[in-house]
N, C-alpha and C positions, 0 to 999 in steps of 0.2 A: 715166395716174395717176402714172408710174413719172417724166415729164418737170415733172411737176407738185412731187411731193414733192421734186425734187433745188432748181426753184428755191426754193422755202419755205426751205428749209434752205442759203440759199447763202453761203458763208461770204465771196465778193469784196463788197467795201464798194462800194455803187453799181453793181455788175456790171449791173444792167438800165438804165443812165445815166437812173435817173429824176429825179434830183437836180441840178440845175444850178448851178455853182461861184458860190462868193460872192466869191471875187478876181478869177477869166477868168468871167462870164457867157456867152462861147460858147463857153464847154469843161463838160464834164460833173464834178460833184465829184469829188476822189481821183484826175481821172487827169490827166495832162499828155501835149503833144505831144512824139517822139523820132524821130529820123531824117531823113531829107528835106532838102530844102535850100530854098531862096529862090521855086525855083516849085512847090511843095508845096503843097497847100491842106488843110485840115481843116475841115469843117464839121458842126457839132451839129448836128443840128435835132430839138426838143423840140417840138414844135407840139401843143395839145391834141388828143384823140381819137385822137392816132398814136403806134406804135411808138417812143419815143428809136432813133437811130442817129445811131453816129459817121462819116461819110461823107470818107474819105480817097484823095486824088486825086493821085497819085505819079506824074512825071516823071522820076525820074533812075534811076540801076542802084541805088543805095544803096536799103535798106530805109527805110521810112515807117510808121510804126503809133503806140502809145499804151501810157504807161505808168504804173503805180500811183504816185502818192508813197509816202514811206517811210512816212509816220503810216498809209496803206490799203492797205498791204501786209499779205498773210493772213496771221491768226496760227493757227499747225498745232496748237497746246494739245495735245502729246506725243501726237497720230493721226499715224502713218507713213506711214498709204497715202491716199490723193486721189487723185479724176477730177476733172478740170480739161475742162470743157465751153464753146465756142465757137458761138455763132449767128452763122452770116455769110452772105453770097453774095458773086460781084466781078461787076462790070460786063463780063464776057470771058469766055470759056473756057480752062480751063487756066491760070490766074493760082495764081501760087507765094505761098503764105500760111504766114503763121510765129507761132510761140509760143513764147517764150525767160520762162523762169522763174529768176529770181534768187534762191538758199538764202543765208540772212540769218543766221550763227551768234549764240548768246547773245552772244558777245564784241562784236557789232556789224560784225564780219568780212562782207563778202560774198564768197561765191564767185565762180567762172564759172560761167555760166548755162549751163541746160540748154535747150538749143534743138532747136525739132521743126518740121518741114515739110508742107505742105499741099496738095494741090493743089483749087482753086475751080473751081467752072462759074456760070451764071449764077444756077441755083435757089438757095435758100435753104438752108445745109446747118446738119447739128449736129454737130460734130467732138469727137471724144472722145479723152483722153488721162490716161492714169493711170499715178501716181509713186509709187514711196516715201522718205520724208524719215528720214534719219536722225537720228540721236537728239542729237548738238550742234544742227540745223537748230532756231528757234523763229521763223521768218515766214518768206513764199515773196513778190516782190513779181512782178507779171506782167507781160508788157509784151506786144500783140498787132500785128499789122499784113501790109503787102503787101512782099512779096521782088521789089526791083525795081520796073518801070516797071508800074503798072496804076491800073484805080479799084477800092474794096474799099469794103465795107458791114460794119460793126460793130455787133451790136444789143447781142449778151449776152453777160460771162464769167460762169461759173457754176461752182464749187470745193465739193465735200461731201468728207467722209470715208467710205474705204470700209470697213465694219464685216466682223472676220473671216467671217461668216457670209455674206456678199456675194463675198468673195475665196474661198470658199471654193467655191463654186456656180461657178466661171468657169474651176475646176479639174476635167479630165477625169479621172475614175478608170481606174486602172491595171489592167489584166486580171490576175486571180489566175493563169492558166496561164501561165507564159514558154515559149516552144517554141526549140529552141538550135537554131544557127545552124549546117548543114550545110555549108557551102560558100562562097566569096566568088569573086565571078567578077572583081569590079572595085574597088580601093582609091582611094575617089577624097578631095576635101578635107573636114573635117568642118565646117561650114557654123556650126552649132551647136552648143553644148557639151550633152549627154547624161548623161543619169545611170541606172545601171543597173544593174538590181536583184540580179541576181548574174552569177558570172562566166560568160562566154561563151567556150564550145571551139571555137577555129578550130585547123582543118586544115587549113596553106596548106605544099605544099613549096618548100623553098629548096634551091637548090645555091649553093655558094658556093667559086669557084676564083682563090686568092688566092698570089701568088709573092713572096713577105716576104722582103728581103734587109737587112737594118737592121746601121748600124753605131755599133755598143754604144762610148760613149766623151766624153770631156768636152767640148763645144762650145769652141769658141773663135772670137770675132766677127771674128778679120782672117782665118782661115780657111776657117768657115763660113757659111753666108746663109742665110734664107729670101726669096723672092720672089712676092709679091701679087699680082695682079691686079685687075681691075675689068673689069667687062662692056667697055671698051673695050681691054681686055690690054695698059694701058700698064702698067709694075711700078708699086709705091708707091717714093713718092722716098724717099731719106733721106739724112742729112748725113754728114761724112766718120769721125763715128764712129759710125754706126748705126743713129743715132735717128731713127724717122719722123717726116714732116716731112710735116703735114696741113693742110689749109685749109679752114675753116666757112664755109660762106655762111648767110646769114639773119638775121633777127634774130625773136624774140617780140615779143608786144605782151599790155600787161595795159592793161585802163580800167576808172574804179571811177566813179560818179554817185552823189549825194546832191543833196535839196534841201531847206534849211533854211530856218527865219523870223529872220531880224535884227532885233532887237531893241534898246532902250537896255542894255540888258546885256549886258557881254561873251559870246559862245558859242562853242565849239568844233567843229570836224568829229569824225569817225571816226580816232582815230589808225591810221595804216600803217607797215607796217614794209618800209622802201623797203630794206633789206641786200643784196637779191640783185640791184636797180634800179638800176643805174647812169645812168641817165637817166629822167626824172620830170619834170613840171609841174603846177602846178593852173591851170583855169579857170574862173573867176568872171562866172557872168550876173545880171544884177540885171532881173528881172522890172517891180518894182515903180516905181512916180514919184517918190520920193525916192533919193538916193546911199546907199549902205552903205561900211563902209572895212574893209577885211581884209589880215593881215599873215600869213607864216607863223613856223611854231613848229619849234624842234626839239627831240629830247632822245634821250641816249644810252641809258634804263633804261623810257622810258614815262610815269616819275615825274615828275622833274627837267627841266624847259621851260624854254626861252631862244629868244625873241624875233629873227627872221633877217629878215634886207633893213627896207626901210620900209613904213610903211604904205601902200596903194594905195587909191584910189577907186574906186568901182566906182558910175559913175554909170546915169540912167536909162534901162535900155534897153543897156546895154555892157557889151561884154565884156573883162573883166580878166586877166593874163596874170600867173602868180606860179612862178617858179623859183626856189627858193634857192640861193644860190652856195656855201653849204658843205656836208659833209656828216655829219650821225647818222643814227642807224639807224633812230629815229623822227621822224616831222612827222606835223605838220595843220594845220589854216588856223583863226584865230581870224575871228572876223567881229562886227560890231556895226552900227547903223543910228541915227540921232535919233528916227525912226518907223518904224513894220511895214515892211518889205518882205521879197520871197520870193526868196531866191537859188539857183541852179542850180551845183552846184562837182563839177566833174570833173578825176579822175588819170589819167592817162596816161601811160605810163611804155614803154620801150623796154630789151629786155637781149640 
């Protein structure tokens, strides 16, 4: 009864893939393929009398699964808390399955996703996972699939809200007696954070035999020094006046995905604000059989747009490559079509 009520009330658009797309006829409405590479396979099969399942067949280490567009991406309508439910099985045992949720602010802002890991056998499983959205968040878009190399079965995502009365029952009550804590035999790491209801009397002795010799007086840096270490007990370097001399290795990585329709009318993306970016590009896929042309934008306030590099084509089936060679705080990619098509634009950015 209890798996019955949650799908009635499922808030993913298409989450039981009964729907089949009216641009990709072998894709399920609302979602699109992500990850994978060139021998990657996805296959619908919607055949009457049977289940929908998205059936996805990953070769490479990279992950391969499926994901909402922006228009069927869930809208949270100010409920905080959500189970997010998975029907799947994989063709293997022990196959790594993933569920990465992207928080979509008012602003149009997306976050970094919150991603969570699975492990499959070959039965049929129901995987549960519950969030809470905070209060800027107003859509969650979903993206499900296989971590690495495996085959994976997709039937159902399924999204309700959990009502306090629900949260409330999944919480264990607290014993009115506390009994204090005599003795501690072993201080080890606190694994979890704790909260506790009043204070607890430890009786733990310490000795403490300390030989303090300190010499009380004003530093001065051609006289005095300190010297660092590092698990390999080389000192830290510094220059001939003092100052450390450090070296970063790494870099971050941020990537941002939208897909838009191209229209005879000019449209815009999501403005970003690349300030902390110091390396960025967009990429432009054009889904559909006619060309699209897109240019990018900048502006120093958000407001105020000027028009950077030329325009590109973005023919059928190609992928388009857009870097601006200057820089404001703000861009985004203007785009436009003669006829419908569905474009694919991703930022990726390195700092």
């Amino acid at each position: 009864m209890e798996r019955a009520l949650k799908e009635k009330f499922n808030g993913v658009q298409n989450g039981d893939f009964l729907i089949e797309s009216k641009a990709h006829p072998s894709f399920p409405e609302g979602w699109l393929q992500i990850g994978g590479n060139h021998e990657t396979s996805w296959r619908f099969r919607h055949e009457p009398l049977e289940t929908p399942v998205v059936d996805i067949n990953n070769s490479t280490a990279i992950r391969a699964g499926i994901i909402q567009t922006l228009e069927a991406s869930l809208n949270v309508e100010n409920k905080s808390d959500w189970q997010i439910l998975l029907i799947l099985r994989s063709g293997m045992p022990e196959l790594q399955s993933y569920l990465r949720i992207y928080p979509i602010r008012s602003n149009g802002d997306t976050a970094m996703p919150w991603e969570f890991c699975f492990k499959l056998g070959v039965e049929l499983e129901h995987l549960k996972q519950n969030i809470s959205v905070g209060s800027d968040v107003v859509r969650l878009r979903l993206e499900a699939g296989v971590l690495g190399s495996g085959h994976i079965y997709l039937y159902k995502l399924i999204a309700y809200p959990l009502s306090p009365n629900r949260i409330k029952k999944r919480v264990k009550k607290v014993r009115k007696e506390i009994q204090p804590i005599s003795h501690i035999q072993t201080i080890g790491e606190i694994i979890k954070p704790i909260q506790l209801a009043m204070p607890i009397p430890l009786k733990i002795p310490v000795t403490v035999q300390a030989k303090i010799d300190a010499d009380v007086r004003n530093l001065n840096p051609t006289r005095d020094r300190v010297q660092i270490c590092g698990s390999s007990q080389a000192p830290l370097a510094t220059s001939s006046c003092g100052r450390a001399q450090v070296e970063i290795f790494g870099h971050g990585f941020h990537e941002s995905l939208e897909d838009v329709t191209a229209k005879q009318t000019m449209s815009v993306t999501t403005t970003r604000d690349v300030s902390a970016l110091p390396r960025f590009s967009f990429a432009v896929y054009n889904f559909g059989a006619l060309p699209a042309y897109v240019q990018a934008e900048l502006s120093p306030d958000g407001v105020h747009w000027a028009l950077e590099g030329e325009q590109r084509e973005v023919g059928s089936e190609k992928l388009v490559i857009v870097s601006p060679g200057v820089f404001l705080r703000y861009t985004r990619i203007c785009y436009w079509a003669e006829a419908v098509t569905t474009l694919r634009i991703w930022v990726q950015a390195q700092n």
